[in-house]
C-alpha positions as CSV (number, residue, x, y, z in Angstrom):
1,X,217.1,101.7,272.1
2,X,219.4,102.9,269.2
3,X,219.5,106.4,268.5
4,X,219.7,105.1,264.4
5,X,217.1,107.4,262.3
6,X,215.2,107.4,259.3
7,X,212.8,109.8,257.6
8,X,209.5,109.1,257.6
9,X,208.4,106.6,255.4
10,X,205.2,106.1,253.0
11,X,205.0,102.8,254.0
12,X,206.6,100.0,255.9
13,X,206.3,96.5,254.5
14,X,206.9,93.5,256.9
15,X,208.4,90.4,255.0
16,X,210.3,90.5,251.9
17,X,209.0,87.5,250.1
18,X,207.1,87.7,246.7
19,X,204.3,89.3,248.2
20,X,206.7,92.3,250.1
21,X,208.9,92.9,247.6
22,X,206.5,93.1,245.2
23,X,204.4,95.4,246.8
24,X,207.6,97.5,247.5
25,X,208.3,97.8,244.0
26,X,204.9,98.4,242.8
27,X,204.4,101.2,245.7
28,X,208.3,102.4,244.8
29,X,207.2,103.1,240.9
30,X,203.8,104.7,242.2
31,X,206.3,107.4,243.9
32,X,205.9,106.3,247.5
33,X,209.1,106.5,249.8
34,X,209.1,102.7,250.9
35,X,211.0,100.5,253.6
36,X,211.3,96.5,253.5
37,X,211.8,94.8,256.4
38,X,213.3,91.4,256.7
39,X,214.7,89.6,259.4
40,X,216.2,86.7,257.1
41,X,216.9,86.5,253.2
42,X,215.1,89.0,250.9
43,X,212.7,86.6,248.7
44,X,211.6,85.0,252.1
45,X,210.6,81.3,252.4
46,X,209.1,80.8,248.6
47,X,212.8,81.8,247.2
48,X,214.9,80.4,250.1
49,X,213.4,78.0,251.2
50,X,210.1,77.3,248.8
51,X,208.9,77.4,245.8
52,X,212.3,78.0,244.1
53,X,214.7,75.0,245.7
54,X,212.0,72.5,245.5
55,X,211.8,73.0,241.7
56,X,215.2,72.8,241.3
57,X,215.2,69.5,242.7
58,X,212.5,68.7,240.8
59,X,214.5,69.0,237.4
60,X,217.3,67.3,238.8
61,X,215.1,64.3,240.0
62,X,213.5,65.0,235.9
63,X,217.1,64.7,234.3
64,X,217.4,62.0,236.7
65,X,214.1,59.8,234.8
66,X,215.5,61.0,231.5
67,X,219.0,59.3,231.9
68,X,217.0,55.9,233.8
69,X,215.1,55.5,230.5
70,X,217.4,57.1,227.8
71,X,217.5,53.7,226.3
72,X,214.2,54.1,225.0
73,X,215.4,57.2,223.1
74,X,217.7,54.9,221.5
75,X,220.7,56.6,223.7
76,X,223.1,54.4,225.9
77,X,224.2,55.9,229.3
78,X,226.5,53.6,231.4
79,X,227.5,54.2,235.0
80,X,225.2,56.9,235.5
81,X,224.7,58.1,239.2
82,X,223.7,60.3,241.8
83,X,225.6,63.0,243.8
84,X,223.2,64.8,246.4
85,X,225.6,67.5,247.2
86,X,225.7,68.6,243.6
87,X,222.3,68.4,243.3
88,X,222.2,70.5,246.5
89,X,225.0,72.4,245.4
90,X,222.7,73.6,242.2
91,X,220.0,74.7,244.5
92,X,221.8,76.9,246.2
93,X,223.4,78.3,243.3
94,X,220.2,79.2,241.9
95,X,218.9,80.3,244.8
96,X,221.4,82.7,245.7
97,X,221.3,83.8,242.5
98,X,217.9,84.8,242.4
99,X,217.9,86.4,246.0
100,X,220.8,88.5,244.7
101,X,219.1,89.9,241.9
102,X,215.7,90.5,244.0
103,X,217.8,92.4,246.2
104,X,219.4,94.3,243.6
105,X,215.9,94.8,242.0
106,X,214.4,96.4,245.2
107,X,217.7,98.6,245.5
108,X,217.4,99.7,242.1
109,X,213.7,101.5,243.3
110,X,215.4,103.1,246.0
111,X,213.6,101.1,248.7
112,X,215.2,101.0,252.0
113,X,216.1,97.8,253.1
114,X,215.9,97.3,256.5
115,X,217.4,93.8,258.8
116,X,216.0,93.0,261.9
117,X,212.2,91.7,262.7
118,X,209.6,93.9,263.1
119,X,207.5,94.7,266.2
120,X,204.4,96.7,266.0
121,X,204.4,99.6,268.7
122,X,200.9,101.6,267.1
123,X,199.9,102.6,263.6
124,X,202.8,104.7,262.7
125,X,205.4,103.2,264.6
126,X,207.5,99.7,264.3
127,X,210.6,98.9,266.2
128,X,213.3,97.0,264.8
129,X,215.6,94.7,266.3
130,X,218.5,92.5,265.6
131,X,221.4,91.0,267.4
132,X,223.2,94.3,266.9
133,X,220.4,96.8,267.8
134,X,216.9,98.1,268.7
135,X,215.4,101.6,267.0
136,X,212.0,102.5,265.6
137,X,210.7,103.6,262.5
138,X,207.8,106.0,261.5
139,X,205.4,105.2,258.7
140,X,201.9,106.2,257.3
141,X,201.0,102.8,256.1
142,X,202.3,99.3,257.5
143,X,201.6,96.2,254.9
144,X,202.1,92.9,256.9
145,X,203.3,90.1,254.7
146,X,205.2,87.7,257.1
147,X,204.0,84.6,255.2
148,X,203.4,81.5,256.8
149,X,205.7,78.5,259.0
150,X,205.0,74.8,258.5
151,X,202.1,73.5,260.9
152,X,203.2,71.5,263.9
153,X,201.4,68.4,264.4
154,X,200.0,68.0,268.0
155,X,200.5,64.4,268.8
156,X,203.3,62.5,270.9
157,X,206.6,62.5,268.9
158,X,210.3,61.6,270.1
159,X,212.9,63.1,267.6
160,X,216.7,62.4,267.4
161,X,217.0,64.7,264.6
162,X,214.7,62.0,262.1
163,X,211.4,64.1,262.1
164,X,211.8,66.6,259.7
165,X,209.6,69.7,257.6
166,X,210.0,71.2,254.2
167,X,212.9,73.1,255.0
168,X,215.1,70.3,256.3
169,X,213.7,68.5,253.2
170,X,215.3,70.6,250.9
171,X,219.1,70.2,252.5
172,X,219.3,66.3,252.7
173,X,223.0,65.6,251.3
174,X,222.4,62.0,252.6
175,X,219.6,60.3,251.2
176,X,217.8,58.4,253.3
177,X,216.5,54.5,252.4
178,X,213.2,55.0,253.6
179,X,210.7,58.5,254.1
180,X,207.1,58.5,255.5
181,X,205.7,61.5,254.6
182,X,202.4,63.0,256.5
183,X,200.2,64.8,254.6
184,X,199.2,64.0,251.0
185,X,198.9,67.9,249.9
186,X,200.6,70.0,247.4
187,X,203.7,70.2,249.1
188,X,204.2,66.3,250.9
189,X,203.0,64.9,247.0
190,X,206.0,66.9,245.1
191,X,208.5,66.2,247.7
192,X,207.3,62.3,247.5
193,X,207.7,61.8,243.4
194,X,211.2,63.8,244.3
195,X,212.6,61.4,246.5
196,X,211.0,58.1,245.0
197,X,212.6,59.4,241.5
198,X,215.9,59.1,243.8
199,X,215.6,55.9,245.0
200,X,214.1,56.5,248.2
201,X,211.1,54.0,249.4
202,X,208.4,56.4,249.9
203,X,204.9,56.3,251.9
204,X,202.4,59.1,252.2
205,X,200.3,59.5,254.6
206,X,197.0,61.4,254.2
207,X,194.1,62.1,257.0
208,X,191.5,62.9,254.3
209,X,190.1,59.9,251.8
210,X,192.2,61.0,249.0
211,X,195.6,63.4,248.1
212,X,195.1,66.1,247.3
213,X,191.8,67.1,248.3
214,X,190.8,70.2,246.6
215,X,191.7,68.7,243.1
216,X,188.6,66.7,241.0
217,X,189.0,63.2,241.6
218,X,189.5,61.9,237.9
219,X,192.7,64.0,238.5
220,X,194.1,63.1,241.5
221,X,192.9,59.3,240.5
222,X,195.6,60.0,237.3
223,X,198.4,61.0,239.9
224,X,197.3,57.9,241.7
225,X,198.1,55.5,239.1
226,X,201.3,57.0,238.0
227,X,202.3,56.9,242.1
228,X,201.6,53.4,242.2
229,X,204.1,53.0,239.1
230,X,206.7,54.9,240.3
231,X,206.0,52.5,243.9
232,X,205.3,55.8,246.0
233,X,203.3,53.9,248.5
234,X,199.7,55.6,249.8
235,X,197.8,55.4,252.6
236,X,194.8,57.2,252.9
237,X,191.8,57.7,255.3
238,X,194.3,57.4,257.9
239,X,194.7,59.8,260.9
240,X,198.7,59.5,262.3
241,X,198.2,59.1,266.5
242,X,202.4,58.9,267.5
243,X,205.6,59.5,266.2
244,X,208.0,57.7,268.4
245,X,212.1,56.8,267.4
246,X,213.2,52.9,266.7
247,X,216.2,51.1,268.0
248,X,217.9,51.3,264.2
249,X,218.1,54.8,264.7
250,X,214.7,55.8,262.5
251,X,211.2,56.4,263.0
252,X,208.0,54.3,263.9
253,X,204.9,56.2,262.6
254,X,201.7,55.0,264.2
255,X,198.5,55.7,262.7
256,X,194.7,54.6,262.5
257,X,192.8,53.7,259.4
258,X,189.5,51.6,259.8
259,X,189.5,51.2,263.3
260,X,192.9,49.5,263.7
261,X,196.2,50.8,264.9
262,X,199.2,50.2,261.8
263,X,203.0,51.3,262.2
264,X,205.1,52.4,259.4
265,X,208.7,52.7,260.1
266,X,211.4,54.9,258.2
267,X,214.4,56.5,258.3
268,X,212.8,60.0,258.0
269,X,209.8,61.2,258.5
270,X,208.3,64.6,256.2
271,X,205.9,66.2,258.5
272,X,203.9,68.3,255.8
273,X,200.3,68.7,257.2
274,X,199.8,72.7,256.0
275,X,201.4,75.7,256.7
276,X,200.2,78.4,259.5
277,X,199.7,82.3,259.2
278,X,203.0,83.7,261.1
279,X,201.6,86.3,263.4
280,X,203.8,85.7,266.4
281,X,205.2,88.7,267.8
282,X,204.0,91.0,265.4
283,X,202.1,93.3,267.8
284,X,198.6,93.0,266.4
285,X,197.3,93.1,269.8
286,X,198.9,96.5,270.5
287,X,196.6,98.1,267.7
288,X,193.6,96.0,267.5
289,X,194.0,94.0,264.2
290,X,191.5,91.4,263.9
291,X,191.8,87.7,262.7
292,X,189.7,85.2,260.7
293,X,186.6,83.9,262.4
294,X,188.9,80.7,262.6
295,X,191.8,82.7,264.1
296,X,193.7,82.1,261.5
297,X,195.8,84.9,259.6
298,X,194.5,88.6,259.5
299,X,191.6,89.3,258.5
300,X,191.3,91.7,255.2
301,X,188.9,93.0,252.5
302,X,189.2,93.1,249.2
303,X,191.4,96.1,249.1
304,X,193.7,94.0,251.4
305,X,192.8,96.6,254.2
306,X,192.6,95.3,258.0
307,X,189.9,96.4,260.5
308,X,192.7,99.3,261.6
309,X,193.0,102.4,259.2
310,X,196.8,102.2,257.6
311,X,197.6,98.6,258.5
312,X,197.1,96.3,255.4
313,X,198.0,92.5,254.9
314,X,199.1,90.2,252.0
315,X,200.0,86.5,251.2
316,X,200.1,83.6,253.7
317,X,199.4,85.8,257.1
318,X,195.8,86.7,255.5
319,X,195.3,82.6,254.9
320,X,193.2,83.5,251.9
321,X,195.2,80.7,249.5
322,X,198.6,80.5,250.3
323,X,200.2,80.7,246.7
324,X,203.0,82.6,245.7
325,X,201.5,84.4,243.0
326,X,198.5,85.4,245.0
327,X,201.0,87.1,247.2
328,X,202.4,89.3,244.8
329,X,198.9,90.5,243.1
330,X,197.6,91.2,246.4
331,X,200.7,93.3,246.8
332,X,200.1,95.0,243.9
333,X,196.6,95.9,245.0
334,X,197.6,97.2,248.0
335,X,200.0,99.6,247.2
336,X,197.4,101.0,244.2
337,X,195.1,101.4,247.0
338,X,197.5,103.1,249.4
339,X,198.7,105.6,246.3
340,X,195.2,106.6,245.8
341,X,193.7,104.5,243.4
342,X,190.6,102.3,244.4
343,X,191.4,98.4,242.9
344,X,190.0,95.6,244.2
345,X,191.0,91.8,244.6
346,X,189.6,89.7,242.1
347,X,189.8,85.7,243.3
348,X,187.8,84.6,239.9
349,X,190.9,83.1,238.2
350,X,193.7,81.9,240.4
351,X,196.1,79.3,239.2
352,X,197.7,76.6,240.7
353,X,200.4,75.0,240.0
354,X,201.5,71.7,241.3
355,X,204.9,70.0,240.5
356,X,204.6,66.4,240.6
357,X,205.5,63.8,238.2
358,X,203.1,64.6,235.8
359,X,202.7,67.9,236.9
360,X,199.7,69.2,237.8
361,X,197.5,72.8,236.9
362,X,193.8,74.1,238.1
363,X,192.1,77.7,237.4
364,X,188.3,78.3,238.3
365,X,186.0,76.0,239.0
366,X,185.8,72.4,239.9
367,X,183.5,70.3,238.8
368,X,182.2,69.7,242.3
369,X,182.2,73.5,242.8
370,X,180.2,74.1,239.8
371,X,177.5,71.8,240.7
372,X,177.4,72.9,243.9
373,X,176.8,76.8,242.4
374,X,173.5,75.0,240.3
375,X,175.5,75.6,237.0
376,X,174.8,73.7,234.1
377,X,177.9,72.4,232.7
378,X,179.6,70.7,229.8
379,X,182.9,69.1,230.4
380,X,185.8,68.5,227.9
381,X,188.8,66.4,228.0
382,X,191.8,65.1,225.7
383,X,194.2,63.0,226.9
384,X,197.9,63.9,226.1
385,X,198.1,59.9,225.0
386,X,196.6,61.3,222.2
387,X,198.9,64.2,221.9
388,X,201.7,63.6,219.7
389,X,203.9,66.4,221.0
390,X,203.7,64.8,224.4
391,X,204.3,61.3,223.0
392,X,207.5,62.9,221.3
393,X,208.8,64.1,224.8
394,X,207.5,60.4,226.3
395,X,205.1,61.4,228.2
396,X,201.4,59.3,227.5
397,X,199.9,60.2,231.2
398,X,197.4,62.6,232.0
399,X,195.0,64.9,229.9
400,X,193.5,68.5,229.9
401,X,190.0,68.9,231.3
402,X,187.8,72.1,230.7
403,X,184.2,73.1,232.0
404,X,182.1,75.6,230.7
405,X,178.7,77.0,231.3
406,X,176.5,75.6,229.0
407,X,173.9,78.7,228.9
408,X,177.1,81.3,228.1
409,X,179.4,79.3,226.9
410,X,181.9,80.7,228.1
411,X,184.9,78.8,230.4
412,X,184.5,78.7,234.2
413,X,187.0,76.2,235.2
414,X,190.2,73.8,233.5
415,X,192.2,71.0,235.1
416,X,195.3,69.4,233.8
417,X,197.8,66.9,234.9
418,X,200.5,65.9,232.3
419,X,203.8,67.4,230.6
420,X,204.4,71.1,231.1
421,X,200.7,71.7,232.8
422,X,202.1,74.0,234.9
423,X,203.0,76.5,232.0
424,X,199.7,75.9,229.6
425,X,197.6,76.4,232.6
426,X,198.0,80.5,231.7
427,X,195.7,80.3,228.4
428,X,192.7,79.1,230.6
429,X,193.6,81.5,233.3
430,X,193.4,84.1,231.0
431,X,190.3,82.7,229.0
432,X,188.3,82.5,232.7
433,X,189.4,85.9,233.7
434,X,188.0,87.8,230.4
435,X,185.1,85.6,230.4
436,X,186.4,84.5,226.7
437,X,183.9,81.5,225.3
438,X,184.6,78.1,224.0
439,X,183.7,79.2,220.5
440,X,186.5,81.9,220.8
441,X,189.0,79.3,221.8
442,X,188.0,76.8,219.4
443,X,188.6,79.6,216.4
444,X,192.2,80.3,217.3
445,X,194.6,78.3,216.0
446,X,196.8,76.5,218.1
447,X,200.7,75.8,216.7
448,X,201.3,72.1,215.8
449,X,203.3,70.1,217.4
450,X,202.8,71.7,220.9
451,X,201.1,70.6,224.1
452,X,198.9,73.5,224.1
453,X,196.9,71.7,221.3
454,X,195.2,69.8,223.8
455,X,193.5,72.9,225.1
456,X,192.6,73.3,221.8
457,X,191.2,69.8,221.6
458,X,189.5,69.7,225.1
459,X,187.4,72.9,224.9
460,X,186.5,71.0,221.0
461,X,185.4,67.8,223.4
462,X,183.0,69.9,224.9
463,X,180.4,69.3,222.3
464,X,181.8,66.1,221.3
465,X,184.1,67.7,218.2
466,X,187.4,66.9,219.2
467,X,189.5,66.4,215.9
468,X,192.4,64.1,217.2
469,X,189.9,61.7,219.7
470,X,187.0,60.1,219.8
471,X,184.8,60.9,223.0
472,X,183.6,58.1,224.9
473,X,180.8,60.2,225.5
């Protein structure tokens, strides 16, 4: 062991991606004296590895579809092509941009960095090790946010280097002619419109009877029919039994759908069925933290406390919804809590953001949900076909959907799949949190030509008024 000291700290936070840092910051400006553990790259997986780099290929695959159909425009492009290292060149440009300044950020609160992964020896005590060294550190409060690792599927699999998760995903220099990707989630869906937009023949794979599960189906049936344009290939209601190599050097994918074994064979194979609560070698056991009922991530209340006085958890280890943003508020929460304030975690209005080709955006309540919960409801949508804005930029698929309680009027729950969904989503997040009505929205003028008139427009729908469509109602 080391003989390396530090002072005491405030707190200890374990994992520096946007739910650590976050919380290190926010607990840094409250006037706590603050160490950040990391055993990799400060942002962790969302800004190395994540969220960041698969959007950047996303707007490369998007200027890619731009130049294919510039024509239309009425703009000529000759001998247009594709280089994957300079796409992959950008990404890690922007990347290691944006790890550099996070960095810089947390340094600029005075936080102590600290490298090396972190092993729980009690309450008040974590030792740290590297490849260079071993010491301990003492701390009032430890915040675990060690985020998540990609789910391993347990089935029969040979692998010359052809099976392949998110990560690898995101450093493919060569592309392949053929991917089967397994899982039909957030993350397997963008990575399929990605590499279909680059010429790659693309199959998804899904378990459940649809992608995309948690979405309302008139939705996911929209994403549906623009996949089968762009020839992303589904399968679904199929359960994937072996993954075994071929004698071209690729992959044979077996799987079961209606009582009959099918093979699929590609090049590469996506494995992208989840992602699990990293709690390996953490030491829970050494103070008592408890799990989920299902075992899965820590367990926490709504003050993001664990069943162990001073230990707290945020993000992807708790499993409560593994989103980025999420991450970062619960951070927030939890280092209010630990300076002495009482906040707790409101779940009402969480937005999600999905990057496909039309993207795609959710807050509140499904429909489903809602009728589950006995609510009476009236439902609103406009389609951006109908949206002149998004005809300008090209774009005729998908429409915004919004439901609201017919007793109180007020919005309980928007879906939206189409051009820049992912950024309008934030005026119905902020509607649901503030429990702001339909009548409210209706009398605020929305600037013309924008894509956030068809907020405007479905929240009219909801009593049949829209101005710009006529409800087949």
């Amino acid at each position: 062991m080391s003989e390396k000291k530090y002072e005491k700290f405030d707190i200890a936070i374990i994992g520096s991606g946007p739910g650590g840092y976050v919380s290190a910051i926010k607990a840094a400006m409250l006037g706590a004296k603050v160490a950040l553990i990391e055993k990799s790259e400060i942002g962790g997986i969302c800004l190395n590895w994540g969220c960041i780099p698969t959007k950047a290929l996303v707007r490369s695959a998007e200027i890619l579809d731009e130049v294919k159909d510039a024509r239309s425009y009425g703009v000529q492009v000759d001998g247009y092509s594709l280089d994957m290292k300079k796409v992959m060149a950008r990404k890690k440009r922007i990347v290691r941009q944006l790890s550099m300044g996070t960095e810089q950020l947390v340094k600029a609160h005075n936080i102590e960095i600290i490298r090396g992964k972190a092993y729980i020896v009690d309450k008040n005590t974590l030792e740290i090790s590297s490849d260079k060294e071993k010491f301990e550190i003492e701390t009032d409060n430890i915040i675990i946010a060690s985020g998540a690792k990609s789910t391993k599927l347990n089935i029969p699999m040979e692998d010359k280097g052809n099976i392949i998760y998110s990560r690898q995903a995101l450093d493919l220099e060569e592309l392949p002619k053929s991917m089967v990707i397994v899982g039909g989630g957030v993350i397997g869906m963008e990575f399929a419109f990605i590499y279909s937009t680059f010429g790659v023949e693309v199959t998804v794979v899904e378990y459940l009877d649809r992608i995309l599960a948690m979405l309302d189906k008139d939705v996911t049936d929209e994403l549906m029919k623009v996949a089968r344009r762009k020839k992303v290939k589904i399968i679904t209601s199929a359960k994937v039994s072996e993954i075994i190599d071929s004698e071209d050097d690729g992959c044979i994918v077996k799987y079961k759908a209606e009582d009959e074994t099918h093979e699929l064979r590609a090049e590469k194979v996506l494995l992208s069925v989840g992602r699990t609560p990293y709690t390996d070698g953490l030491g829970l056991e050494n103070i008592g933290v408890e799990l989920n009922e299902n075992g899965r991530g820590i367990f926490v209340n709504d003050k993001m406390e664990t069943n162990v006085e001073g230990v707290y958890a945020i993000g992807d280890v708790t499993n409560k919804i593994q989103l980025a943003h999420v991450a970062s508020h619960q951070g927030i929460i939890v280092a209010e809590n630990i300076m002495g304030n009482n906040i707790k975690m409101d779940y009402t209005a969480i937005p999600s953001a999905i990057f496909t080709k039309p993207e795609i955006a959710v807050v509140g309540l499904t429909e489903q949900q809602a009728e589950k919960e006995g609510r009476k409801v009236l439902v609103g949508k406009f389609p951006f076909s109908a949206s002149g804005k998004a005809l300008v930029h090209g774009s005729r698929d998908g429409f915004v959907k919004v439901i609201k309680d017919k007793e109180n009027d007020r919005i309980i729950g928007a879906a939206m799949i189409g051009p820049h969904a992912t950024d309008l989503v934030s005026e119905l997040t902020l509607a649901i949190q503030n429990n702001i009505t339909a009548e409210q929205i209706s009398h605020t003028i929305h600037a013309h030509p924008t894509t956030a008139e068809a907020i405007h427009e479905a929240v009219l729908s909801t009593e049949n008024e829209a101005l710009h469509f006529v409800s087949k109602k």
